[in-house]
Backbone as CSV, one residue per row, in Angstrom:
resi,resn,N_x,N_y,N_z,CA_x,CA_y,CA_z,C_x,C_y,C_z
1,UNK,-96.179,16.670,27.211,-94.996,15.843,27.154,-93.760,16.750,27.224
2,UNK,-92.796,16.076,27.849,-91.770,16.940,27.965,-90.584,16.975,27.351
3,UNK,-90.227,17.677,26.491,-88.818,17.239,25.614,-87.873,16.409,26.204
4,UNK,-87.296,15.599,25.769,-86.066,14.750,25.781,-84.632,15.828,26.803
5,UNK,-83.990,15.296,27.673,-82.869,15.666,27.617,-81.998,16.397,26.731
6,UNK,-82.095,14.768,25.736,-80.892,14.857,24.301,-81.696,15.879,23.146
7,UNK,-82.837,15.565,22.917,-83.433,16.911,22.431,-83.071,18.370,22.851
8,UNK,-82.723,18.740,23.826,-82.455,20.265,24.324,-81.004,19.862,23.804
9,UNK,-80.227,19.229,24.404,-78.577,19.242,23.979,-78.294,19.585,22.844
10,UNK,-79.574,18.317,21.918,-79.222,18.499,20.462,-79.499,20.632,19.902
11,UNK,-80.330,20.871,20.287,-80.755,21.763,20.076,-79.818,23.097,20.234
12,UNK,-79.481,22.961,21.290,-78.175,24.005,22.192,-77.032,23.772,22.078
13,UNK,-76.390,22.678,20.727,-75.220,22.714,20.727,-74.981,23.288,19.671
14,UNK,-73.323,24.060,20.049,-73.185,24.557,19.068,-72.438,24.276,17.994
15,UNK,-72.281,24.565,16.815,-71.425,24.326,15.540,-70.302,24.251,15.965
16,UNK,-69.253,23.507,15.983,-67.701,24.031,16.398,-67.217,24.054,15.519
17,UNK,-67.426,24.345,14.017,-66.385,24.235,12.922,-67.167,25.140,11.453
18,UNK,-66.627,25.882,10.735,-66.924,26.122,9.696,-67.522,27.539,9.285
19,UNK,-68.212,27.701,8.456,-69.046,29.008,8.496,-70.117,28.981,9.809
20,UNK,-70.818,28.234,10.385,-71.893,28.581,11.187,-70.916,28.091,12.602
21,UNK,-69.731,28.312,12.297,-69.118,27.687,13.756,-69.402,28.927,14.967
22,UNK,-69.766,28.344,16.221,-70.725,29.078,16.910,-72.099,29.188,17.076
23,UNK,-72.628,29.102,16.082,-74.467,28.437,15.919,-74.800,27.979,16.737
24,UNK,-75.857,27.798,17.109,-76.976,26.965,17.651,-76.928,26.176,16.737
25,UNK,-77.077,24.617,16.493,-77.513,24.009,15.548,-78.818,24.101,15.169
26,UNK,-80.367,24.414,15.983,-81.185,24.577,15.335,-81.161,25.787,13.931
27,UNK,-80.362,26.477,14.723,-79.829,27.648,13.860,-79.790,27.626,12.666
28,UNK,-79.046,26.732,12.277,-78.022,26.263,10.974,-79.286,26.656,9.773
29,UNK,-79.191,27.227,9.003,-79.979,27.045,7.840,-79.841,25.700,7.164
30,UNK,-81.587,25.373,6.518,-81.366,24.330,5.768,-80.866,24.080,4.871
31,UNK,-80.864,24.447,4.184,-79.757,24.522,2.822,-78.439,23.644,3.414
32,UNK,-77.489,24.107,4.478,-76.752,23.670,4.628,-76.818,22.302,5.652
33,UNK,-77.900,22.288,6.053,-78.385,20.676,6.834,-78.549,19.670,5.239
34,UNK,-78.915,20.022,4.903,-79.530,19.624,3.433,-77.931,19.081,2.187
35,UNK,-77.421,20.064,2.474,-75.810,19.479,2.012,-75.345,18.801,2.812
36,UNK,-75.291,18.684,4.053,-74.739,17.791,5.101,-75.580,16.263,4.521
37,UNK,-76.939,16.066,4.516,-77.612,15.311,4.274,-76.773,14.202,2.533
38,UNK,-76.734,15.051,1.853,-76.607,14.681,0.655,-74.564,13.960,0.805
39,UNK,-73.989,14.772,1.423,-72.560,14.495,1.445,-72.294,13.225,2.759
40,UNK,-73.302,13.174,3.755,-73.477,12.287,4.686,-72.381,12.946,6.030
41,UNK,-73.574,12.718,7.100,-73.359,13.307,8.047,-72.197,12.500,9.073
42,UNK,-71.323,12.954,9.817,-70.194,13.096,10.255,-70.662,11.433,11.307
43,UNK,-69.845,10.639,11.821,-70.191,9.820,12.154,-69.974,9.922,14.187
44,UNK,-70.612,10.630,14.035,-70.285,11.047,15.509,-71.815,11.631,16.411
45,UNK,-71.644,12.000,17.346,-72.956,12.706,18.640,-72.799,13.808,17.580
46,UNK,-71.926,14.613,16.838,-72.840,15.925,16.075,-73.136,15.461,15.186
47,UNK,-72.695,14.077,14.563,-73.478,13.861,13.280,-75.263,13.316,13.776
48,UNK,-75.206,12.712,14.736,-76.558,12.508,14.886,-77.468,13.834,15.052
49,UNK,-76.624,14.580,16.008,-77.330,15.798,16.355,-78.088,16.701,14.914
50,UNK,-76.861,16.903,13.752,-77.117,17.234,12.788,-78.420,16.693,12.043
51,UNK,-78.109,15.471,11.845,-79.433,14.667,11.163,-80.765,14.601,11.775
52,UNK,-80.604,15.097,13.341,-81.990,15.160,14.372,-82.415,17.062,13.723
53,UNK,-81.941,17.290,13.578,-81.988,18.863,13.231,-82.881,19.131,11.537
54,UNK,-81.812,18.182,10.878,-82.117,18.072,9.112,-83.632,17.480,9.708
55,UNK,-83.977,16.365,10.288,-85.552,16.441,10.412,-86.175,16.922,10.565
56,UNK,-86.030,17.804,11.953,-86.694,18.682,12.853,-87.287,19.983,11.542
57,UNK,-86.051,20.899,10.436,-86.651,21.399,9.954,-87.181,20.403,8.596
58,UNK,-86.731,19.423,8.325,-87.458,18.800,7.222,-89.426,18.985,7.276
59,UNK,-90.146,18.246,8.605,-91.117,18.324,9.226,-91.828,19.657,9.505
60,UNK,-90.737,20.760,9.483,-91.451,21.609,9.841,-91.472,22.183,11.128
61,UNK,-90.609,21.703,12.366,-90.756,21.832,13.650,-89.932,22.424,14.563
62,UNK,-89.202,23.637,13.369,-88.323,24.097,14.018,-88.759,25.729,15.211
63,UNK,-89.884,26.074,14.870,-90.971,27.443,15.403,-91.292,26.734,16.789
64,UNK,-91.909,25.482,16.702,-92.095,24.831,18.169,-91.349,24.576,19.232
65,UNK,-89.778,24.552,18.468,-88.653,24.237,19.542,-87.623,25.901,19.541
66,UNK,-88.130,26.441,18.943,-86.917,27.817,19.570,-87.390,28.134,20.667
67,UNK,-88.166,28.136,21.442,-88.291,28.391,22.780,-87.120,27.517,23.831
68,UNK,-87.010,26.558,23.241,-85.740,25.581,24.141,-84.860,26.441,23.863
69,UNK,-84.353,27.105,22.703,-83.392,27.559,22.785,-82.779,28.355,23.438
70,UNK,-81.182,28.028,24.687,-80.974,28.974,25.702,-80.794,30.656,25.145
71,UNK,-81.327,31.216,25.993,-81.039,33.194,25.462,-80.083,33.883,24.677
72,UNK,-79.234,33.333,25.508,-77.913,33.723,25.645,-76.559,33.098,24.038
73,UNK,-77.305,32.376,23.539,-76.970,31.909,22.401,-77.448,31.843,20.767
74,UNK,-78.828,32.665,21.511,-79.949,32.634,20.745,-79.770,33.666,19.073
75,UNK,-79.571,33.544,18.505,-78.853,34.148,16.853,-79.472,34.160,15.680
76,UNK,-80.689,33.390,15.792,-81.598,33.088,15.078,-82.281,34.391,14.326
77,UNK,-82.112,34.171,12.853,-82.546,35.175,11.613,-83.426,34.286,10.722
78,UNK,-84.394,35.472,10.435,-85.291,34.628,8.839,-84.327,34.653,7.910
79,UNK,-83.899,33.281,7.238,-83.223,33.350,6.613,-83.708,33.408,4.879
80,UNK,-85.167,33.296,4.597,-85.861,33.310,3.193,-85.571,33.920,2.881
């Protein structure tokens, strides 16, 4: 099966605001998806994006999709 469009978008966009501004959103550590979650997410295409993300690592499924992630943006650290 082949990922979604909006799945890669969601994936490859980046933060435009804050400490992780610039990120990849898969990027984002949970912790701070996780405060987004609790304070409620922005009512917009990044708030969905965000909350598709807070799942993605909620589930566990964030190792399966860094390969979508484009190269060139790619920033990704163990963050434990």
């Amino acid at each position: 099966m082949e990922p979604s469009q909006e799945l890669i978008s969601a994936i490859n966009q980046t933060m435009p605001f804050g400490k992780y501004a610039g990120r990849a959103l898969l990027e984002l550590p949970e912790p701070y998806l996780v405060w987004f979650k609790q304070k409620g997410f922005p009512n917009s295409k990044l708030g969905r994006q965000l909350e598709l993300m807070y799942e993605i690592k909620l589930n566990g499924l964030e190792s399966m999709l860094l390969p979508l992630l484009k190269s060139e943006q790619h920033h990704f650290k163990d963050e434990k």
